[in-house]
C-alpha positions in Angstrom: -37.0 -20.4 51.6 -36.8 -17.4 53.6 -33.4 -15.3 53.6 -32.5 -12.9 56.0 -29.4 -11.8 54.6 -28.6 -8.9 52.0 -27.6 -9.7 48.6 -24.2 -7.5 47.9 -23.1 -6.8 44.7 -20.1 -4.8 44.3 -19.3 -3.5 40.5 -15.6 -1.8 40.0 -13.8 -0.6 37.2 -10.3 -0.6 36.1 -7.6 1.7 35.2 -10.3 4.8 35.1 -8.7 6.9 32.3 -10.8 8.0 29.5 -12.8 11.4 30.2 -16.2 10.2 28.1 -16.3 6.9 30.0 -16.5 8.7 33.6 -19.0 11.1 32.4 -21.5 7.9 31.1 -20.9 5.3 33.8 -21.5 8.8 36.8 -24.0 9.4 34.5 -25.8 5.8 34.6 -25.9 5.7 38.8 -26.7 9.1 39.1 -29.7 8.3 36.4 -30.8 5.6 39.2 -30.4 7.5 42.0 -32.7 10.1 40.6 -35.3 6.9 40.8 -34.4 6.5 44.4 -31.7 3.7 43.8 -28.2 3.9 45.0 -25.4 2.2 42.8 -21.8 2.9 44.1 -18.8 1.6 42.0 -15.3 1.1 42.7 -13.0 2.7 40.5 -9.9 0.9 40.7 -7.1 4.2 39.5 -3.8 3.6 37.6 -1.9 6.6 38.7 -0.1 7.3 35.2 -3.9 8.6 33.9 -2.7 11.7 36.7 0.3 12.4 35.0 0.8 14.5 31.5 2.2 12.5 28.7 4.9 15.6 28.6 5.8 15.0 32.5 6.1 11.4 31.5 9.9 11.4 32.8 9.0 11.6 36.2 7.6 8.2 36.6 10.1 5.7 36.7 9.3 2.2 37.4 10.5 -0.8 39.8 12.9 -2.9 37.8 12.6 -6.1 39.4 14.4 -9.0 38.1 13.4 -9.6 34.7 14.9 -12.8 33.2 15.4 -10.8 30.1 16.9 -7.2 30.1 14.9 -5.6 27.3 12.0 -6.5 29.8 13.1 -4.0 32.0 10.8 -0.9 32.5 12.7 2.2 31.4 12.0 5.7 33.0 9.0 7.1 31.4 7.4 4.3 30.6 4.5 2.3 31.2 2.3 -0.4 29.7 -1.0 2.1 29.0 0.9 4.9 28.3 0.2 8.4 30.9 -2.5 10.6 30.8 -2.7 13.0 27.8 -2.4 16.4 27.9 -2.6 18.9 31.0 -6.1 20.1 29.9 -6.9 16.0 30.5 -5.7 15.8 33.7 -7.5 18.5 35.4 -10.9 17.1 33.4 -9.8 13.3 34.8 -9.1 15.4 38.4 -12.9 16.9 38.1 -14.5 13.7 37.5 -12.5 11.6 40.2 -13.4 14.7 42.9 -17.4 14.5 41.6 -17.5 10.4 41.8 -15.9 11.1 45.0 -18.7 13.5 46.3 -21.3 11.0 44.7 -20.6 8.6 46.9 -18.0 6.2 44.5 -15.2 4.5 45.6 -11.8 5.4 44.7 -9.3 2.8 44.7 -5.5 1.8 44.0 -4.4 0.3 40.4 -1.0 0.6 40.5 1.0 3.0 38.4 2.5 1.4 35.5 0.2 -1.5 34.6 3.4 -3.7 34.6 3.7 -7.7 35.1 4.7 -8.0 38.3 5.2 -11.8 38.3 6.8 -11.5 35.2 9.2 -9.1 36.4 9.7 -11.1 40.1 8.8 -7.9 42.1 8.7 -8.0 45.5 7.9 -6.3 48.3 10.8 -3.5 47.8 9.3 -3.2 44.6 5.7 -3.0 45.3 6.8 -0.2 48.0 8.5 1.5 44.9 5.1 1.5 43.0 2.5 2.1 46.0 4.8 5.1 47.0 4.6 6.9 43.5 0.9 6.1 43.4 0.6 8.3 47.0 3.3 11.0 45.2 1.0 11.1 41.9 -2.2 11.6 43.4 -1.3 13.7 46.3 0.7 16.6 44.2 -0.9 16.5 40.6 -1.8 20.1 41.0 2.2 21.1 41.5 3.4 18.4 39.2 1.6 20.2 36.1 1.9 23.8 37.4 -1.8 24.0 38.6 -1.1 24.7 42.3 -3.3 24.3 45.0 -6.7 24.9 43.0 -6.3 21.5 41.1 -6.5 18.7 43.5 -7.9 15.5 44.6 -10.7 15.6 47.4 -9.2 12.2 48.7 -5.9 11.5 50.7 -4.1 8.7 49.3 -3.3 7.5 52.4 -7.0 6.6 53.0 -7.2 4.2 50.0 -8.5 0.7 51.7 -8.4 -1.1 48.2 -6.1 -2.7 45.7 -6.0 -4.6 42.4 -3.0 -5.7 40.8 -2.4 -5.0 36.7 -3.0 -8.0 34.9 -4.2 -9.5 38.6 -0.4 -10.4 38.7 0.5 -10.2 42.6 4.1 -11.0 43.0 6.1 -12.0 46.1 5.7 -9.5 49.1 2.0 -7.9 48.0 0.5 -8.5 51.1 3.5 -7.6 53.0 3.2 -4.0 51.4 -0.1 -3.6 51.2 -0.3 -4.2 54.8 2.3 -1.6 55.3 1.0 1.2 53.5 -2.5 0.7 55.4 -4.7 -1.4 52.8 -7.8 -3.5 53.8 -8.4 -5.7 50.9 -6.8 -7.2 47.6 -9.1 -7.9 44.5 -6.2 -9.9 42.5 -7.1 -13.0 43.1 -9.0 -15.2 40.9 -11.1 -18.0 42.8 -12.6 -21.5 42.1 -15.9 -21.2 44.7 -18.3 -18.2 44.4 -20.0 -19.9 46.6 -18.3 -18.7 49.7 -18.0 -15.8 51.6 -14.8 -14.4 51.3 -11.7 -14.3 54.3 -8.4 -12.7 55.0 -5.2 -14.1 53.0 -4.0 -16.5 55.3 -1.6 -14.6 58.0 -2.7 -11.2 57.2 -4.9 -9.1 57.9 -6.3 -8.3 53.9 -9.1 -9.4 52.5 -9.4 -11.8 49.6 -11.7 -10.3 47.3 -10.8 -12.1 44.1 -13.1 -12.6 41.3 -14.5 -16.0 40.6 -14.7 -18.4 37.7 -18.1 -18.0 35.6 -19.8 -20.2 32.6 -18.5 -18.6 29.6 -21.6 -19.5 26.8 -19.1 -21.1 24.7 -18.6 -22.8 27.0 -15.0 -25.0 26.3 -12.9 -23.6 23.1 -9.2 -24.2 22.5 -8.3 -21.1 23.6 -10.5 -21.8 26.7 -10.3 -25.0 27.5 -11.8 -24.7 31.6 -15.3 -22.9 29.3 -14.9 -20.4 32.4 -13.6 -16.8 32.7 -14.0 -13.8 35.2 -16.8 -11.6 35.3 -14.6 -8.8 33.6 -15.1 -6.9 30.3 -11.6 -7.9 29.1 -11.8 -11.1 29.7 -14.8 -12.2 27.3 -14.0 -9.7 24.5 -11.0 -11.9 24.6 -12.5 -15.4 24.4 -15.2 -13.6 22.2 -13.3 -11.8 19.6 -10.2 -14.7 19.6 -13.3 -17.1 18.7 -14.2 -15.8 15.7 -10.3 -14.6 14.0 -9.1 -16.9 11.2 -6.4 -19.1 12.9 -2.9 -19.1 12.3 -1.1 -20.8 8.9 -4.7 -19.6 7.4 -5.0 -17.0 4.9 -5.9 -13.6 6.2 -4.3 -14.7 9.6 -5.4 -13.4 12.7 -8.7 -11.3 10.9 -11.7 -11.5 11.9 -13.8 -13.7 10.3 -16.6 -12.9 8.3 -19.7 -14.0 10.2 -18.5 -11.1 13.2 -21.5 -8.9 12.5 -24.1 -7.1 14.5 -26.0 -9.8 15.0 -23.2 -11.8 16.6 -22.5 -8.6 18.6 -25.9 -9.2 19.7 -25.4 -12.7 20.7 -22.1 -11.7 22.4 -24.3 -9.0 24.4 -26.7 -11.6 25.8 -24.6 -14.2 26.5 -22.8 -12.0 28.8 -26.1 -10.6 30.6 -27.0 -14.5 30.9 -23.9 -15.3 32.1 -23.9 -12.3 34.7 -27.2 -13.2 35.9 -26.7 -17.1 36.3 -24.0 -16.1 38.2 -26.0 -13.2 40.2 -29.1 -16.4 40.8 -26.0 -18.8 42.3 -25.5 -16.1 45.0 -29.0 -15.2 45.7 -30.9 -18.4 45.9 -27.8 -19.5 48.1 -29.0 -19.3 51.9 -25.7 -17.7 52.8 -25.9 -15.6 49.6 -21.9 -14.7 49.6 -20.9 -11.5 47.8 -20.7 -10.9 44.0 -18.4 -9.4 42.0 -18.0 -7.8 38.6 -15.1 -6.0 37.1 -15.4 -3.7 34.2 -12.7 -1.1 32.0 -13.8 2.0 30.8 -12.6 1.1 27.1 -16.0 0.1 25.5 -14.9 -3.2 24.0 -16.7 -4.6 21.1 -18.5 -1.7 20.1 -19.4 -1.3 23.7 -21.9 -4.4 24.0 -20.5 -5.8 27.7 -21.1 -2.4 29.5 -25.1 -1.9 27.5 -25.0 -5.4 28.9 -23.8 -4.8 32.0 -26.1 -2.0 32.4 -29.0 -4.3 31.3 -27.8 -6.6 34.3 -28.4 -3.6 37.3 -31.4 -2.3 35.6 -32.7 -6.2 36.2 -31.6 -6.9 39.8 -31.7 -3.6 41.5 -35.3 -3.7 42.2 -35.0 -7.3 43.7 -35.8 -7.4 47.1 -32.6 -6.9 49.8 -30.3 -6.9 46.8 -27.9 -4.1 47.7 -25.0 -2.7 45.6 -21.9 -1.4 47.6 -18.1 -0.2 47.1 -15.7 -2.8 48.2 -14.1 -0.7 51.1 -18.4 -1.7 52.3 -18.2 -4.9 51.7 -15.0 -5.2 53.6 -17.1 -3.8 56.7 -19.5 -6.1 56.4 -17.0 -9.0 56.4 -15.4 -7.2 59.3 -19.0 -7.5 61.0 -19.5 -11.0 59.7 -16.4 -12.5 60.9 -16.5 -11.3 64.6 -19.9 -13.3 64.5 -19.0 -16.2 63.2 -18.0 -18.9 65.8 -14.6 -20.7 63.4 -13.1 -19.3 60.4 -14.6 -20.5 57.0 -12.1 -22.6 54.7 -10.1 -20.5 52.3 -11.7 -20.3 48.7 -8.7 -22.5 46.5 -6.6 -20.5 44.3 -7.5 -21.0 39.9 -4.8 -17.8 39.7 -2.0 -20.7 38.3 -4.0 -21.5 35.6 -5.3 -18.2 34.2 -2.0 -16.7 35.2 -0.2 -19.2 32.7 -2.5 -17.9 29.8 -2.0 -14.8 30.4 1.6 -15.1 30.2 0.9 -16.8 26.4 -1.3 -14.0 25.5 0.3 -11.3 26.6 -1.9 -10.5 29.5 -5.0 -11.2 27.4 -7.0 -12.7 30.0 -6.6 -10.2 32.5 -6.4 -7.0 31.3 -4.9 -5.7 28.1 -2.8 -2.7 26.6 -6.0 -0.5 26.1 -7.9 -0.7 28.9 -8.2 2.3 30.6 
């Protein structure tokens, strides 16, 4: 069959705090560029990672309507804590402004890493958040006494993208990321992958959400679709919950004996086959839609799922018109796409209900957790 469309690939990361994970993953495109490949990422910020643990105070966060009041954010808090010292913040302000100048993506996170659903934001809310995410990155120089020689190379004003903490979007998200200028919204969690992706219905943001993948073990009882996301997070979860002793067992919650490098290994591959099942789907599709992975920089499980999600470029990037791009490209080419087709394409459905109902069980599990940055 002959295709005459690109294969896009877009890989992002979350949260974006720790110093020796933005040195490795620059240091992994810059490594391919230097054999004439071009991988861009996404890096997805959460804006308390630009603010001193001792400044802390001046971050405080939406309320909402929690049913609960000891679920209400308090000033100074957050659900991944802030950003270290003040030597860590101008290192994390280097390595944004060099990912910038390499050609990477820089992207909004929120602030707090809260649960928006859980907390029943909405759009008065989200303002609250999006406008201390613009305050945070625009005067991190002044709030840590740095001045005018510490800053970002990027106005926040110009940041097209979004994903929500825990992919929990909340009334009025798309009302306020309209207003505050964004183009797309990677929250969403979808059912077809086989699809190109459209606007949220009556909006003008993209729908980038991520879709539901074979998970090789396929269904478990704390999986019972055999499916998750194409996020780092996500299969640690369903990897590492898999092999803990269950509860009203001795040893509770441990993990069990057999967790060894050699079911490391296992864990390794079976995310590298799932990731490239999932990469064949798109490619051998005529209409090849779009993929999609979302990583942390935490390296979970002794860092298998990003050697394996190395493994995976290494493997496709030399495939012919496969082309890896930031989303803020991708939502240019679905600009371009759209004013050539002749009717809108149906609306991918919605699996956020379901995953969004575990999460809520788990703590966030399946999304995200407390230590992903």
């Amino acid at each position: 069959m002959h295709y005459t469309k690109k294969q896009l690939i877009c890989v992002a990361f979350d949260n974006c705090g720790l110093i020796d994970s933005w040195k490795a993953i620059r240091q992994f495109s810059l490594d391919l560029k230097s054999k004439g490949h071009v991988l861009p990422y996404t890096f997805f910020i959460s804006a308390v990672k630009l603010i001193a643990d001792r400044n802390r105070s001046i971050y405080d966060g939406p309320d909402g309507r929690p049913y609960r009041w000891s679920d209400r954010p308090k000033p100074g808090q957050s659900n991944i804590g802030f950003g270290g010292s003040v030597d860590e913040i101008k290192q994390r302000v280097e390595q944004i402004n060099l990912a910038t100048a390499e050609g990477h993506e820089i992207a909004s996170h929120a602030v707090g890493h809260f649960f928006a659903e859980k907390l029943r934001w909405n759009s008065s809310e989200w303002s609250t958040e999006f406008w201390y995410f613009e305050e945070f990155l625009k005067h991190v120089g002044r709030n840590h006494g740095f001045g005018s020689e510490v800053s970002l190379d990027i106005d926040p004003k110009q940041i097209k993208g979004f994903r929500a903490p825990y992919l929990q979007e909340a009334s009025g998200l798309n009302k306020t990321l309209t207003n505050y200028g964004f183009g797309y919204d990677t929250s969403d969690i979808i059912t077809d992958s086989s699809i190109w992706p459209t606007r949220f219905s009556n909006t003008s943001i993209w729908n980038f959400g991520l879709p539901l993948i074979d998970h090789p073990l396929g269904i478990t009882p704390t999986n019972p679709t055999g499916k998750t996301i194409p996020m780092d997070w996500n299969w640690f979860y369903f990897d590492v919950e898999n092999q803990t002793i269950p509860k009203g067992q001795p040893n509770s919650g441990q993990l069990k004996p057999e967790t060894d490098p050699m079911k490391r290994e296992q864990q390794k591959q079976g995310m590298l086959d799932g990731y490239v099942s999932y990469f064949e789907s798109c490619y051998y599709n005529p209409d090849r839609p779009p993929m999609h992975i979302g990583h942390h920089f935490k390296m979970y499980n002794h860092g298998i799922y990003w050697q394996a999600l190395q493994e995976f470029i290494a493997q496709t990037i030399d495939k012919p018109d496969v082309e890896f791009v930031t989303y803020t490209e991708l939502m240019q080419r679905c600009v371009s796409r759209e004013k050539a087709l002749p009717t809108p394409e149906p609306i991918a459905e919605s699996a956020k209900k379901e995953l969004i109902e575990i999460a809520a069980d788990t703590g966030g599990a399946v999304a995200c957790g407390p230590e992903c940055c």
